[in-house]
C-alpha positions in Angstrom: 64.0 1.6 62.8 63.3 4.6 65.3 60.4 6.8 65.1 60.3 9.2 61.7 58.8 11.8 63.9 60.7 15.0 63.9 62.5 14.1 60.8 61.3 14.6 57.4 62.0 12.9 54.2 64.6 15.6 53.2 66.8 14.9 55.8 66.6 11.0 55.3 67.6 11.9 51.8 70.2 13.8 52.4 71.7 11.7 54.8 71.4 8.9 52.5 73.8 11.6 49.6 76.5 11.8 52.5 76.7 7.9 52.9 77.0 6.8 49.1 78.9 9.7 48.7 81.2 8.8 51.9 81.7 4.7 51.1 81.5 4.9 47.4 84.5 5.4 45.4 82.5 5.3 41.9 79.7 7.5 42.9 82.5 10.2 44.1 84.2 10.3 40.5 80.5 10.7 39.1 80.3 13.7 41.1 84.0 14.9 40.6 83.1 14.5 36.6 80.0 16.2 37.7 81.5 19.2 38.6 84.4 19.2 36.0 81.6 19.5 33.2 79.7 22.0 34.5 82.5 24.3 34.8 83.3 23.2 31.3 79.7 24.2 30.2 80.2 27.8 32.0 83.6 28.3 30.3 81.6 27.3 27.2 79.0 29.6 27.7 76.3 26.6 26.8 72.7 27.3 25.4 69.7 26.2 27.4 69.3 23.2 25.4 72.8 22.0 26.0 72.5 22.9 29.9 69.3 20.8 30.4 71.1 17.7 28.3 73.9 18.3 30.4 72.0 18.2 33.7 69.3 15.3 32.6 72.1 13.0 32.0 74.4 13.9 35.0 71.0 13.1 37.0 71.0 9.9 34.6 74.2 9.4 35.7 73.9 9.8 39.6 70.6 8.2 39.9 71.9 4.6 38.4 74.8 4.8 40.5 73.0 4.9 43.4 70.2 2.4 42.8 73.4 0.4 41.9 74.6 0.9 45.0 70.7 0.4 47.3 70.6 -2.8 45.3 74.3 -4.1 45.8 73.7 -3.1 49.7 70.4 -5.1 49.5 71.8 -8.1 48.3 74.8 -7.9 50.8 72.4 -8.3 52.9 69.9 -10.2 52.1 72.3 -13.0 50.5 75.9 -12.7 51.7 77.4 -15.6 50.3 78.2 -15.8 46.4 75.4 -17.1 44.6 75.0 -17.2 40.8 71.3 -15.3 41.1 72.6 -12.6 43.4 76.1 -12.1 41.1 73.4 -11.4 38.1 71.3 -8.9 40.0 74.7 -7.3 40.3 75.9 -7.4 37.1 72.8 -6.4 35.8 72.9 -3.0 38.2 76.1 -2.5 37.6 75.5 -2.5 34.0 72.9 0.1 34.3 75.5 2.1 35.3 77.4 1.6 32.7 74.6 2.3 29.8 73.6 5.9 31.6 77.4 6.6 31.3 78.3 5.9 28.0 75.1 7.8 27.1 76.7 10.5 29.2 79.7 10.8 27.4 78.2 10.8 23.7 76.1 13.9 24.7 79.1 15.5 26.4 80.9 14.8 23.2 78.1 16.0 20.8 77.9 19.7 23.0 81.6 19.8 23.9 83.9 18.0 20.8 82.4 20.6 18.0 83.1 23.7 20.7 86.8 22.4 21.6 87.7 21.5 18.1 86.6 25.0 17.1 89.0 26.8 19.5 91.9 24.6 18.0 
């Protein structure tokens, strides 16, 4: 690795946004959905409560995707041919995923379905 000096964490960060966000299809639809519920929640008018649900489980949301994606790399790396251990550490990411979304989406439902169905 070159030298950190002149370069803070922030920018490391960042940079590390732009390349999940660049080579991962998944992590771009968890931002597209990202930005189609907050302008829900603005058309909505949500409370404070509802905004901070909102936000903790779109960070939820984002931050399991991209540990899935650090620990996919890792094991790309470290063990590039199939092997049953490596497919489970996988999996078991991949599943976190999962579990953060679904969670997700019943808290979008709870703050969003009684609003929508009230306009109807």
């Amino acid at each position: 690795m070159k030298d950190k000096k002149g370069k803070i964490g922030f920018q490391h960060a960042l940079a590390g946004l732009r390349a999940v966000f660049k080579s991962e299809w998944n992590f771009r639809f968890h931002v597209i959905s990202m930005m189609l519920v907050f302008i829900a929640g603005l058309l909505f008018e949500l409370s404070q409560l509802e905004w901070a649900l909102i936000i903790l489980v779109i960070g939820m949301v984002l931050l399991t995707e991209l540990l899935n994606t650090a620990i996919e790399k890792m094991i790309d790396y470290l063990r590039p041919e199939v092997h049953p251990k490596a497919r489970f550490i996988k999996d078991a990411a991949a599943g976190a995923v999962l579990v953060s979304s679904i969670v997700a989406v019943l808290i979008g439902l709870i703050i969003f379905l009684p609003k929508l169905l009230s306009i109807l």
